[in-house]
PDB file of N, CA, C and O in Angstrom:
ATOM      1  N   UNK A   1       0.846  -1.180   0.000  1.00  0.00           N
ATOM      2  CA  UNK A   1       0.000   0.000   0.000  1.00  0.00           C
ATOM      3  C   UNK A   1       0.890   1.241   0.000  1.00  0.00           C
ATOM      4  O   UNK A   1       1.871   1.442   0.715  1.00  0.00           O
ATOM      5  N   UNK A   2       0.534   1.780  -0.635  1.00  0.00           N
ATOM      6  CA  UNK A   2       1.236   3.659  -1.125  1.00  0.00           C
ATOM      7  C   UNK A   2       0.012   4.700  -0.634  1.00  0.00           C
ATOM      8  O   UNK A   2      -1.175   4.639  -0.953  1.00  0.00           O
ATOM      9  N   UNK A   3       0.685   5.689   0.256  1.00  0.00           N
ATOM     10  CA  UNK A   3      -0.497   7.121   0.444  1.00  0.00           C
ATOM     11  C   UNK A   3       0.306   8.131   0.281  1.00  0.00           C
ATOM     12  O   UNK A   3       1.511   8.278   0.484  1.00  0.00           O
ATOM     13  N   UNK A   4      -0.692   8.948  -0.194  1.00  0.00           N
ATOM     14  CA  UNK A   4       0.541  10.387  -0.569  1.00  0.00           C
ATOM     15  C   UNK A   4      -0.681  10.964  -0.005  1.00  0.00           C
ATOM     16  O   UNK A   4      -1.620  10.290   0.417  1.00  0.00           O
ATOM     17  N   UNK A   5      -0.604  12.778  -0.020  1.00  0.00           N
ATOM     18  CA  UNK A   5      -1.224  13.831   0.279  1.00  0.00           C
ATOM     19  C   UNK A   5      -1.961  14.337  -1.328  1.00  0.00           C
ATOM     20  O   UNK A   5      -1.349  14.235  -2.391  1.00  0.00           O
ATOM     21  N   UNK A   6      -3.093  14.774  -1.227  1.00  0.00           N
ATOM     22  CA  UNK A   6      -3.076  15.303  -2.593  1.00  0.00           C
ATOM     23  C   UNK A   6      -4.202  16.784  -1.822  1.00  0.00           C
ATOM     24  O   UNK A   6      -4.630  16.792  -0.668  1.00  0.00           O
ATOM     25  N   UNK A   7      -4.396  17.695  -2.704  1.00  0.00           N
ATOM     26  CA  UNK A   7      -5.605  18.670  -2.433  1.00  0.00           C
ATOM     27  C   UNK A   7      -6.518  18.777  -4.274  1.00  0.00           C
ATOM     28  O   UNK A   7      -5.962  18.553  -5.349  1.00  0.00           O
ATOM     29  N   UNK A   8      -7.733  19.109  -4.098  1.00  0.00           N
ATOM     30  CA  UNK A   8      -8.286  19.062  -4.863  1.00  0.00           C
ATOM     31  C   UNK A   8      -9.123  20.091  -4.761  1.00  0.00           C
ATOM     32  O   UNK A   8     -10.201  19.835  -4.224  1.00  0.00           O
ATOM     33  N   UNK A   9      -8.947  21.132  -5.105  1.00  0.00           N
ATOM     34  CA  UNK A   9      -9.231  22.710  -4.846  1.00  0.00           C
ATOM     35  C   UNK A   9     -10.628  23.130  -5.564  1.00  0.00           C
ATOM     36  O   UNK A   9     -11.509  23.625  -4.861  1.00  0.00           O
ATOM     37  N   UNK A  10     -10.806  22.969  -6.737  1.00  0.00           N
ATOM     38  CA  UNK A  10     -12.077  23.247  -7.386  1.00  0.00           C
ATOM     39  C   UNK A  10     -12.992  21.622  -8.097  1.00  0.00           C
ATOM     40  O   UNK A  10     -12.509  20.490  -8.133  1.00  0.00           O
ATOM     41  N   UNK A  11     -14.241  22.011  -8.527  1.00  0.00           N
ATOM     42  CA  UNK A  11     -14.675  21.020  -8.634  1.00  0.00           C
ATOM     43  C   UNK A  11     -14.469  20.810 -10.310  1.00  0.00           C
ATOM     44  O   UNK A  11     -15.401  20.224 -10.860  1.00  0.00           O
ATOM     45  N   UNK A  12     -13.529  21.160 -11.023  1.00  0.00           N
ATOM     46  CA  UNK A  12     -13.028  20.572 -12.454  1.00  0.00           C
ATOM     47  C   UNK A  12     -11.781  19.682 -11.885  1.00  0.00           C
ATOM     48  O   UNK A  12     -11.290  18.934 -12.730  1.00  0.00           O
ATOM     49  N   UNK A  13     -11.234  19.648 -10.673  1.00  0.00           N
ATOM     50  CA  UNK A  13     -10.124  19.122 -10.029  1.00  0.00           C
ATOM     51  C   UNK A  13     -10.228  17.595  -9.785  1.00  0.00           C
ATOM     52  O   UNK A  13      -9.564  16.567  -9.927  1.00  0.00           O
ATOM     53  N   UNK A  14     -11.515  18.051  -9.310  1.00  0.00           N
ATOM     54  CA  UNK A  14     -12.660  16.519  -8.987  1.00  0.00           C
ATOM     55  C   UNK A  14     -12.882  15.736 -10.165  1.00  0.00           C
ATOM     56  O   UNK A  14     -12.702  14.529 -10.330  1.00  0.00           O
ATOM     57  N   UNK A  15     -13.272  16.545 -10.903  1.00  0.00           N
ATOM     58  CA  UNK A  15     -13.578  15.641 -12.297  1.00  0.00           C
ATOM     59  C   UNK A  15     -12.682  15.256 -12.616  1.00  0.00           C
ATOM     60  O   UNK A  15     -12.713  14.029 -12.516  1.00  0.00           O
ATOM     61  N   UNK A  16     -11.287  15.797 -13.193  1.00  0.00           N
ATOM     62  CA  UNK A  16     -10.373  15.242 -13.905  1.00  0.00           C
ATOM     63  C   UNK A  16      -9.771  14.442 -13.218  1.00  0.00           C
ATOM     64  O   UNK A  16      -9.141  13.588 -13.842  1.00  0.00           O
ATOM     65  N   UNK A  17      -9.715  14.388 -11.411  1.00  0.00           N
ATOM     66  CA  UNK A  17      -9.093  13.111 -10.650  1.00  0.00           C
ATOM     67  C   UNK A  17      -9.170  11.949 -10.844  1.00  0.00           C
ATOM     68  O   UNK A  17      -8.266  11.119 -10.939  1.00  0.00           O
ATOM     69  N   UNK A  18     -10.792  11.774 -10.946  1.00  0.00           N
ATOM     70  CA  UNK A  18     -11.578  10.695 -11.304  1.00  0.00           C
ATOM     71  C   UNK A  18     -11.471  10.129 -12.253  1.00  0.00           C
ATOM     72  O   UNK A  18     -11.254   8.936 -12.039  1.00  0.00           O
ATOM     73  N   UNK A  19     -11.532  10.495 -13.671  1.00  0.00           N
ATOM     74  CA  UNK A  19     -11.263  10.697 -14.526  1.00  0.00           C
ATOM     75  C   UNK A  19      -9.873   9.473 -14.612  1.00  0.00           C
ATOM     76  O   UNK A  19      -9.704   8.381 -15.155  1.00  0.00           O
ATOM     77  N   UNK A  20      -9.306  10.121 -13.999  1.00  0.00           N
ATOM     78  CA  UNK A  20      -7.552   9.414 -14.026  1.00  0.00           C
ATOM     79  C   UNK A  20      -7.385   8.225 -13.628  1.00  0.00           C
ATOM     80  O   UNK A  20      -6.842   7.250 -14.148  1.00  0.00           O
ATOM     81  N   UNK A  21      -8.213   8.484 -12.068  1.00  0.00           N
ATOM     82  CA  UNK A  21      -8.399   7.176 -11.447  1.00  0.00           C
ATOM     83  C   UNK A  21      -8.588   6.500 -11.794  1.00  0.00           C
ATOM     84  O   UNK A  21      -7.865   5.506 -11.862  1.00  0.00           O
ATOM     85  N   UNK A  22     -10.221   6.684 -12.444  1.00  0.00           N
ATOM     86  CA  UNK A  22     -10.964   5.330 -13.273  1.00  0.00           C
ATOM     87  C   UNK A  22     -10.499   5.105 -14.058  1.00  0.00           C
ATOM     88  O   UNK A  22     -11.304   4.861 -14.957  1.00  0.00           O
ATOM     89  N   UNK A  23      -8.825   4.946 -14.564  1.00  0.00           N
ATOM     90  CA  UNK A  23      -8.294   4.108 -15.615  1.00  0.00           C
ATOM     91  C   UNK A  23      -7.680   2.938 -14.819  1.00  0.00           C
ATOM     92  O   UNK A  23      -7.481   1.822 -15.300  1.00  0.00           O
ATOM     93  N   UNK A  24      -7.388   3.324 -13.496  1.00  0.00           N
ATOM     94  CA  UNK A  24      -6.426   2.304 -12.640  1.00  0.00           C
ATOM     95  C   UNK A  24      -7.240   1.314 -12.503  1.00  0.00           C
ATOM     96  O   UNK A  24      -8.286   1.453 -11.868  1.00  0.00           O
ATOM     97  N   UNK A  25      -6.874   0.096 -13.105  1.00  0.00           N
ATOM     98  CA  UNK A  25      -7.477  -1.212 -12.329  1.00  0.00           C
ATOM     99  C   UNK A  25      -7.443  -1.388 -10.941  1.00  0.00           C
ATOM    100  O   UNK A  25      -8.294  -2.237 -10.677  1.00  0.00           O
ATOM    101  N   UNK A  26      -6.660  -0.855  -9.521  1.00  0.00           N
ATOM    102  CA  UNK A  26      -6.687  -0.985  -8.516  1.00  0.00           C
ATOM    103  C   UNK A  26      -7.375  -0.815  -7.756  1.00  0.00           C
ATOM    104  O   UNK A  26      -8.556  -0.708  -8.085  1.00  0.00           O
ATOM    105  N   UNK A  27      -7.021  -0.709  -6.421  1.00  0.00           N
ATOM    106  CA  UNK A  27      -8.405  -0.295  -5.204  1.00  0.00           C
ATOM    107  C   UNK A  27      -7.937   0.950  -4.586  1.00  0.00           C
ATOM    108  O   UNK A  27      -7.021   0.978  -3.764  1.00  0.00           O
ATOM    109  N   UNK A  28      -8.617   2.037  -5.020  1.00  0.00           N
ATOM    110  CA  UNK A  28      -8.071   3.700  -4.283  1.00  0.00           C
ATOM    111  C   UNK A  28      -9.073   4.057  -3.379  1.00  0.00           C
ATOM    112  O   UNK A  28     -10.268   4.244  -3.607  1.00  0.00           O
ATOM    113  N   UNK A  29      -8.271   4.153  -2.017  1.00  0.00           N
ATOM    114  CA  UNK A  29      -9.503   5.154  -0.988  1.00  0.00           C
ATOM    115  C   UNK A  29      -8.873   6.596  -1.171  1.00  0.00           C
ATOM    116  O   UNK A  29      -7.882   6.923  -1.823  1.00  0.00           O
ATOM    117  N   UNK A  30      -9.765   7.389  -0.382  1.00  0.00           N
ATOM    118  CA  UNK A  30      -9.280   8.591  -0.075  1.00  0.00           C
ATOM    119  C   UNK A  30     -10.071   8.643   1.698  1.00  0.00           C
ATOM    120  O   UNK A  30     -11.136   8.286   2.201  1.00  0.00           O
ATOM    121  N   UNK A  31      -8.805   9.305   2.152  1.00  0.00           N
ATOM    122  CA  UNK A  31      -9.043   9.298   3.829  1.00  0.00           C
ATOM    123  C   UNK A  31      -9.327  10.930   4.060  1.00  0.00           C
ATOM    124  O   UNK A  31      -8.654  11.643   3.316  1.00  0.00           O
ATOM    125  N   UNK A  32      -9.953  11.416   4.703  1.00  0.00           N
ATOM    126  CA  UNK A  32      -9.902  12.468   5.263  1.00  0.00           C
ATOM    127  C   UNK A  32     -10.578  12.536   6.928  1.00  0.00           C
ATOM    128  O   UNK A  32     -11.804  12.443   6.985  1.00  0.00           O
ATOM    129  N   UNK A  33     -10.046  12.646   7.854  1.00  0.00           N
ATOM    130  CA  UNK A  33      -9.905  12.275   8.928  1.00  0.00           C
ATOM    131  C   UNK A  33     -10.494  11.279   9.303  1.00  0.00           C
ATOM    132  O   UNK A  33      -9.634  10.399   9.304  1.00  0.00           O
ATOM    133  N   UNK A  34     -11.493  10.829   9.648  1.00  0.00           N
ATOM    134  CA  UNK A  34     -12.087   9.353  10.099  1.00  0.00           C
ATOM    135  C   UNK A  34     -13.108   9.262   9.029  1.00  0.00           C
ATOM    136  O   UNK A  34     -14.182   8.899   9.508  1.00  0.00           O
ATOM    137  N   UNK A  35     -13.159   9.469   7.714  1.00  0.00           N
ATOM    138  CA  UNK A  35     -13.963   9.341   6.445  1.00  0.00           C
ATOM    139  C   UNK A  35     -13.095   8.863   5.462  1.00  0.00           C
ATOM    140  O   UNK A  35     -12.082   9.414   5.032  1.00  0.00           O
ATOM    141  N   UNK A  36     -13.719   7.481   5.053  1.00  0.00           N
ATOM    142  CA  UNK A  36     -12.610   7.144   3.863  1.00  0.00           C
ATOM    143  C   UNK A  36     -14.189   6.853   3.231  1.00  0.00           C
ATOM    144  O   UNK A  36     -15.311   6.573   3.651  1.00  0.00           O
ATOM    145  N   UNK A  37     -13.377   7.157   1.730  1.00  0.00           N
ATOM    146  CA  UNK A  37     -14.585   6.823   0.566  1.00  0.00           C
ATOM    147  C   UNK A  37     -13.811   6.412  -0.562  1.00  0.00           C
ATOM    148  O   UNK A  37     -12.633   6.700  -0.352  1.00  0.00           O
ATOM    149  N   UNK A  38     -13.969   5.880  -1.633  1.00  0.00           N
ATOM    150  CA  UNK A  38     -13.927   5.103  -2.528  1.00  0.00           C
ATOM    151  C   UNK A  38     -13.313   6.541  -3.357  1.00  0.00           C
ATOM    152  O   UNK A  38     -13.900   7.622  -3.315  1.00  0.00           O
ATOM    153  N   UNK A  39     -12.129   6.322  -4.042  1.00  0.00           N
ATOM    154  CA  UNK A  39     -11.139   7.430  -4.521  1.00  0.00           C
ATOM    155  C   UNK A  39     -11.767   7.496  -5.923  1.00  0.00           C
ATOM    156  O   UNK A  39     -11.521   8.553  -6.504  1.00  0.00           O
ATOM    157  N   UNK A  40     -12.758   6.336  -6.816  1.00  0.00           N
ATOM    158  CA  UNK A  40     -13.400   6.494  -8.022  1.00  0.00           C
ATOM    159  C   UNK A  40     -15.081   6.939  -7.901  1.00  0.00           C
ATOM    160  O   UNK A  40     -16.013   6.869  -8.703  1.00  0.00           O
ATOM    161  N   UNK A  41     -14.961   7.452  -6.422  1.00  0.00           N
ATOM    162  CA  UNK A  41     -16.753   8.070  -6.496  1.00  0.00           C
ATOM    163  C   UNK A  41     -16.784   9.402  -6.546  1.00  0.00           C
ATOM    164  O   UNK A  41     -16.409   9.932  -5.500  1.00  0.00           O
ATOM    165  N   UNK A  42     -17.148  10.227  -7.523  1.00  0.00           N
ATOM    166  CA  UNK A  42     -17.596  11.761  -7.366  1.00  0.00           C
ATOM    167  C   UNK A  42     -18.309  12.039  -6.313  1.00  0.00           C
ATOM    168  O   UNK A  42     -17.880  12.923  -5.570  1.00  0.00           O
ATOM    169  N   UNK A  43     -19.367  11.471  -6.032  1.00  0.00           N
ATOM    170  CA  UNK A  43     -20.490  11.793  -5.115  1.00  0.00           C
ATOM    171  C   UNK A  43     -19.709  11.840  -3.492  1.00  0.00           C
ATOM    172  O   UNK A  43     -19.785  12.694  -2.609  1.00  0.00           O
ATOM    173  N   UNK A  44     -18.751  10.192  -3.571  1.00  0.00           N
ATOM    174  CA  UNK A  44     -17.838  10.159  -2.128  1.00  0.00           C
ATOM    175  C   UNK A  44     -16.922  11.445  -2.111  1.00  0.00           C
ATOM    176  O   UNK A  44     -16.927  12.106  -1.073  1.00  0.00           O
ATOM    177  N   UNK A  45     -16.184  11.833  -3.101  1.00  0.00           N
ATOM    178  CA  UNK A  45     -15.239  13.022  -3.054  1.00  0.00           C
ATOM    179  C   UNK A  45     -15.652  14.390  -2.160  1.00  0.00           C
ATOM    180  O   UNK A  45     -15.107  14.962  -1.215  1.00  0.00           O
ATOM    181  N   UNK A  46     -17.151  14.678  -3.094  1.00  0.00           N
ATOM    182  CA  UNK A  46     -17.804  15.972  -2.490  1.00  0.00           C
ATOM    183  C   UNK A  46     -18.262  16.025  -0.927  1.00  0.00           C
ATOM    184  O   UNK A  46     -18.567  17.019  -0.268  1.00  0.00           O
ATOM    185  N   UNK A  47     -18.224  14.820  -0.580  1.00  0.00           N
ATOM    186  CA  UNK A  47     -18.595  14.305   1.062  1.00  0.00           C
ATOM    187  C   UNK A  47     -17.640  14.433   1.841  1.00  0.00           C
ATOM    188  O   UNK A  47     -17.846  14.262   3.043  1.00  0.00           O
ATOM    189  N   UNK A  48     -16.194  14.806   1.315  1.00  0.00           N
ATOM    190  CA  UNK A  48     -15.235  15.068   2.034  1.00  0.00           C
ATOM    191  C   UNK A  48     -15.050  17.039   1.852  1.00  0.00           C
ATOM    192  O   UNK A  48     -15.390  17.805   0.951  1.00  0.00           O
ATOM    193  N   UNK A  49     -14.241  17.292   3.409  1.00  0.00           N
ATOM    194  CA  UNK A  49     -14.022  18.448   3.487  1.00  0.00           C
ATOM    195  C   UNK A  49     -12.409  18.566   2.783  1.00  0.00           C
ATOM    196  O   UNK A  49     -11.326  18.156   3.199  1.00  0.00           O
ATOM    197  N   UNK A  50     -12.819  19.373   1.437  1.00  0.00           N
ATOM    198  CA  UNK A  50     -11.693  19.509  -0.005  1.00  0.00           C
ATOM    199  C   UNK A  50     -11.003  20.436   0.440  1.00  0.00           C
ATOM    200  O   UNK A  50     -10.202  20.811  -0.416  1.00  0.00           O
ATOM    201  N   UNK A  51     -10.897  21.232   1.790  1.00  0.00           N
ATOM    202  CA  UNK A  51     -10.594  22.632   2.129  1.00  0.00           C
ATOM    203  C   UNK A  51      -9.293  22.201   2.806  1.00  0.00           C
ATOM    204  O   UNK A  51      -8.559  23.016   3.365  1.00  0.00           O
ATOM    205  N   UNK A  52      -9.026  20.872   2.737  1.00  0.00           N
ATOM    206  CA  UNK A  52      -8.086  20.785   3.845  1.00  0.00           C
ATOM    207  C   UNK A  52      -7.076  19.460   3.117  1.00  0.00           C
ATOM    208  O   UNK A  52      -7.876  19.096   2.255  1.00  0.00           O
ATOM    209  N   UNK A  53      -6.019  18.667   2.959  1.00  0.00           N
ATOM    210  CA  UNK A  53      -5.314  17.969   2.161  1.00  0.00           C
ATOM    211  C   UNK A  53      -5.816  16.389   2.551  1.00  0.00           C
ATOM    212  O   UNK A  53      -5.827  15.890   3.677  1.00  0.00           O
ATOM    213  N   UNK A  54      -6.209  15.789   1.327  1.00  0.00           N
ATOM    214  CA  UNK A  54      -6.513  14.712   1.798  1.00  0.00           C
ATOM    215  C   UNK A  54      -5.779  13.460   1.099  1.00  0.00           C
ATOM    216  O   UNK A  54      -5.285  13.679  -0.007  1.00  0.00           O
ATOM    217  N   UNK A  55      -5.651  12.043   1.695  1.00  0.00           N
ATOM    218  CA  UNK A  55      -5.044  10.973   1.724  1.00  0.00           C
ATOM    219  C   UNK A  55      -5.193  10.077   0.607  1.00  0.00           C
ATOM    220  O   UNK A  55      -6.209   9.382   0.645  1.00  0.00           O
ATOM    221  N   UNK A  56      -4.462   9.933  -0.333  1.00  0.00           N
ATOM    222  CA  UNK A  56      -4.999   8.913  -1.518  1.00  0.00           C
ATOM    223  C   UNK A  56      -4.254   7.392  -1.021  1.00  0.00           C
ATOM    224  O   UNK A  56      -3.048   7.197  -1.173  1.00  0.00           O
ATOM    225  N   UNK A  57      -4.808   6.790  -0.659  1.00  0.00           N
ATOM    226  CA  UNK A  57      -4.285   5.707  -0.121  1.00  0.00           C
ATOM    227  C   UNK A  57      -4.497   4.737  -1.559  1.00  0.00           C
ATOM    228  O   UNK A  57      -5.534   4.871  -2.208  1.00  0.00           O
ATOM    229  N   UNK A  58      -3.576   3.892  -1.933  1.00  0.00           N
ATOM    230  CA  UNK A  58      -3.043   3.002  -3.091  1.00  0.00           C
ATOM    231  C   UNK A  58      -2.828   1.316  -2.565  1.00  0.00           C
ATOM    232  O   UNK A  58      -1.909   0.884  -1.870  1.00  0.00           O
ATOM    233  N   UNK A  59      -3.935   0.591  -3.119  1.00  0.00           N
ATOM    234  CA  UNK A  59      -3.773  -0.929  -2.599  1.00  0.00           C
ATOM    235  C   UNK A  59      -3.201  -1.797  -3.456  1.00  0.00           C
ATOM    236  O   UNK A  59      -3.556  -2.975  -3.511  1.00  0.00           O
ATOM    237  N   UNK A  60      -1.970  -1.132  -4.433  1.00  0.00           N
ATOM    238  CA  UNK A  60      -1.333  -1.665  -5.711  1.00  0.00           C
ATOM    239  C   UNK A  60       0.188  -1.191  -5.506  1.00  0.00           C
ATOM    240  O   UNK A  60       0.518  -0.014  -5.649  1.00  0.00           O
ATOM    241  N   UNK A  61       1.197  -2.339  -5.116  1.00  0.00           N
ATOM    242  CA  UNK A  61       2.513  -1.790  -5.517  1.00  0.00           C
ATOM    243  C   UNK A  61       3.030  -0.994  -6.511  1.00  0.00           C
ATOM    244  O   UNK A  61       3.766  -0.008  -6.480  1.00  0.00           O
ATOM    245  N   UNK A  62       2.371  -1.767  -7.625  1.00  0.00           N
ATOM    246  CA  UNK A  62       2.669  -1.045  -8.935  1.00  0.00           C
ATOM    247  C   UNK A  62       1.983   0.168  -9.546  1.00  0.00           C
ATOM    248  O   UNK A  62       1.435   0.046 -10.641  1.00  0.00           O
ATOM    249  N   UNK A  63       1.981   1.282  -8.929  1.00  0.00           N
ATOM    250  CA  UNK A  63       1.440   2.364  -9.278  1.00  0.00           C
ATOM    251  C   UNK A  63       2.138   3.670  -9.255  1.00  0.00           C
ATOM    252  O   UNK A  63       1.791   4.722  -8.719  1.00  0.00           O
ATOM    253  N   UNK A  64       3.391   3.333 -10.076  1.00  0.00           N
ATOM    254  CA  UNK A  64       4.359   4.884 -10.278  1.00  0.00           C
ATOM    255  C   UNK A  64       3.529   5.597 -11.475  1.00  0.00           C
ATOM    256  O   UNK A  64       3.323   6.810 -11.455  1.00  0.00           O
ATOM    257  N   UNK A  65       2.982   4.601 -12.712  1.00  0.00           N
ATOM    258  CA  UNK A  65       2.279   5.588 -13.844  1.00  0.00           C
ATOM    259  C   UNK A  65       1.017   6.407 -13.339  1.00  0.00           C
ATOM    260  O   UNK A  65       0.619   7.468 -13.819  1.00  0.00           O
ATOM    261  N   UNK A  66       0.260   5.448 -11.885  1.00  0.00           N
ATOM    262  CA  UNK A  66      -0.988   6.453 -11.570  1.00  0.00           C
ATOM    263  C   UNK A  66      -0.260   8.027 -11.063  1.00  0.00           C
ATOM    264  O   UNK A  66      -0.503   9.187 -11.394  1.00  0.00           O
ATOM    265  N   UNK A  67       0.617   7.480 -10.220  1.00  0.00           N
ATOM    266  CA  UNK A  67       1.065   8.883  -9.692  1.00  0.00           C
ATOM    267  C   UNK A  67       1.563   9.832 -10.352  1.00  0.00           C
ATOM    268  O   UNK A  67       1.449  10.957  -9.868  1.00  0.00           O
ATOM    269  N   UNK A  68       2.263   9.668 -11.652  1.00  0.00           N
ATOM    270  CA  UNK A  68       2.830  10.593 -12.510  1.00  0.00           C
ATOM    271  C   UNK A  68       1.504  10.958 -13.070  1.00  0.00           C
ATOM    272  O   UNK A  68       1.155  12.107 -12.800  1.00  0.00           O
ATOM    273  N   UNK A  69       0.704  10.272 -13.766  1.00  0.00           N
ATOM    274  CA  UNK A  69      -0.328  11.087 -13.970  1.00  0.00           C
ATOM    275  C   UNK A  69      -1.291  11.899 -13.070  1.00  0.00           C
ATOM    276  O   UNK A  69      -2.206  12.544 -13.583  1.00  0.00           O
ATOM    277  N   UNK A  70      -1.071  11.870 -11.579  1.00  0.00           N
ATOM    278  CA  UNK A  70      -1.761  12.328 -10.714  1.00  0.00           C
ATOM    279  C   UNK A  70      -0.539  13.695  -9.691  1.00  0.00           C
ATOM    280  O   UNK A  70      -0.702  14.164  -8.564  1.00  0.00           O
ATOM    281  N   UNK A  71       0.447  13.911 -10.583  1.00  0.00           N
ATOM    282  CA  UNK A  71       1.174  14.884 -10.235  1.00  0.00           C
ATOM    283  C   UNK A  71       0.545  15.849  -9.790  1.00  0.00           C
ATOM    284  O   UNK A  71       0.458  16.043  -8.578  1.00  0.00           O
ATOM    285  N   UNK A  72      -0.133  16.806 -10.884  1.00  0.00           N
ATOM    286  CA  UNK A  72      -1.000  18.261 -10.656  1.00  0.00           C
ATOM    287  C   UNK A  72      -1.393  17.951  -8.996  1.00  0.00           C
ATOM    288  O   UNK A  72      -0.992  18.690  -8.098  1.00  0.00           O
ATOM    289  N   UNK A  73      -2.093  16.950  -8.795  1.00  0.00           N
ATOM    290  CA  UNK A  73      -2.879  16.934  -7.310  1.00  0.00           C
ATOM    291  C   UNK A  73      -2.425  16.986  -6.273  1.00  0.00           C
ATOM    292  O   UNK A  73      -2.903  17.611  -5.327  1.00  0.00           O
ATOM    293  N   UNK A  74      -1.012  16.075  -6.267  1.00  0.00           N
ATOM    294  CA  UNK A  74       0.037  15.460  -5.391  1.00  0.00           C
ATOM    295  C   UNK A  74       0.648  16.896  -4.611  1.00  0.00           C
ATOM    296  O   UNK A  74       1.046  17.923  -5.161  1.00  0.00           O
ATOM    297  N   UNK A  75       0.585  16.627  -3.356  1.00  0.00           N
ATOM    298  CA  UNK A  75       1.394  18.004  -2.279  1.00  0.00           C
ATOM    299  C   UNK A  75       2.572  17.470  -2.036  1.00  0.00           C
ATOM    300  O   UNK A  75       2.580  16.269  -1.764  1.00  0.00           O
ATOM    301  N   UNK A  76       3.559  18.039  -2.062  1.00  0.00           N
ATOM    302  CA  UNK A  76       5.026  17.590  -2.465  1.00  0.00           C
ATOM    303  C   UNK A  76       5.698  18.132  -1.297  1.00  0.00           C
ATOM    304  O   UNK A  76       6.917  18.011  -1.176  1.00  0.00           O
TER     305      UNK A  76
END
Protein backbone atom coordinates (compact mmCIF):
# COMPACT_ATOMS: atom_id res chain seq x y z
CA UNK A 1 0.00 0.00 0.00
CA UNK A 2 1.24 3.66 -1.13
CA UNK A 3 -0.50 7.12 0.44
CA UNK A 4 0.54 10.39 -0.57
CA UNK A 5 -1.22 13.83 0.28
CA UNK A 6 -3.08 15.30 -2.59
CA UNK A 7 -5.60 18.67 -2.43
CA UNK A 8 -8.29 19.06 -4.86
CA UNK A 9 -9.23 22.71 -4.85
CA UNK A 10 -12.08 23.25 -7.39
CA UNK A 11 -14.67 21.02 -8.63
CA UNK A 12 -13.03 20.57 -12.45
CA UNK A 13 -10.12 19.12 -10.03
CA UNK A 14 -12.66 16.52 -8.99
CA UNK A 15 -13.58 15.64 -12.30
CA UNK A 16 -10.37 15.24 -13.90
CA UNK A 17 -9.09 13.11 -10.65
CA UNK A 18 -11.58 10.69 -11.30
CA UNK A 19 -11.26 10.70 -14.53
CA UNK A 20 -7.55 9.41 -14.03
CA UNK A 21 -8.40 7.18 -11.45
CA UNK A 22 -10.96 5.33 -13.27
CA UNK A 23 -8.29 4.11 -15.61
CA UNK A 24 -6.43 2.30 -12.64
CA UNK A 25 -7.48 -1.21 -12.33
CA UNK A 26 -6.69 -0.98 -8.52
CA UNK A 27 -8.41 -0.30 -5.20
CA UNK A 28 -8.07 3.70 -4.28
CA UNK A 29 -9.50 5.15 -0.99
CA UNK A 30 -9.28 8.59 -0.07
CA UNK A 31 -9.04 9.30 3.83
CA UNK A 32 -9.90 12.47 5.26
CA UNK A 33 -9.91 12.27 8.93
CA UNK A 34 -12.09 9.35 10.10
CA UNK A 35 -13.96 9.34 6.44
CA UNK A 36 -12.61 7.14 3.86
CA UNK A 37 -14.58 6.82 0.57
CA UNK A 38 -13.93 5.10 -2.53
CA UNK A 39 -11.14 7.43 -4.52
CA UNK A 40 -13.40 6.49 -8.02
CA UNK A 41 -16.75 8.07 -6.50
CA UNK A 42 -17.60 11.76 -7.37
CA UNK A 43 -20.49 11.79 -5.12
CA UNK A 44 -17.84 10.16 -2.13
CA UNK A 45 -15.24 13.02 -3.05
CA UNK A 46 -17.80 15.97 -2.49
CA UNK A 47 -18.60 14.30 1.06
CA UNK A 48 -15.23 15.07 2.03
CA UNK A 49 -14.02 18.45 3.49
CA UNK A 50 -11.69 19.51 0.00
CA UNK A 51 -10.59 22.63 2.13
CA UNK A 52 -8.09 20.79 3.84
CA UNK A 53 -5.31 17.97 2.16
CA UNK A 54 -6.51 14.71 1.80
CA UNK A 55 -5.04 10.97 1.72
CA UNK A 56 -5.00 8.91 -1.52
CA UNK A 57 -4.28 5.71 -0.12
CA UNK A 58 -3.04 3.00 -3.09
CA UNK A 59 -3.77 -0.93 -2.60
CA UNK A 60 -1.33 -1.67 -5.71
CA UNK A 61 2.51 -1.79 -5.52
CA UNK A 62 2.67 -1.04 -8.93
CA UNK A 63 1.44 2.36 -9.28
CA UNK A 64 4.36 4.88 -10.28
CA UNK A 65 2.28 5.59 -13.84
CA UNK A 66 -0.99 6.45 -11.57
CA UNK A 67 1.07 8.88 -9.69
CA UNK A 68 2.83 10.59 -12.51
CA UNK A 69 -0.33 11.09 -13.97
CA UNK A 70 -1.76 12.33 -10.71
CA UNK A 71 1.17 14.88 -10.24
CA UNK A 72 -1.00 18.26 -10.66
CA UNK A 73 -2.88 16.93 -7.31
CA UNK A 74 0.04 15.46 -5.39
CA UNK A 75 1.39 18.00 -2.28
CA UNK A 76 5.03 17.59 -2.47
Amino acid sequence: MKSVQIKLKLAEHVKSFVQKVAMFPGELDLRSGRYVVDAKSILGIFSLDLSKPITLEIYDNDCEELLKSLEEFIIK
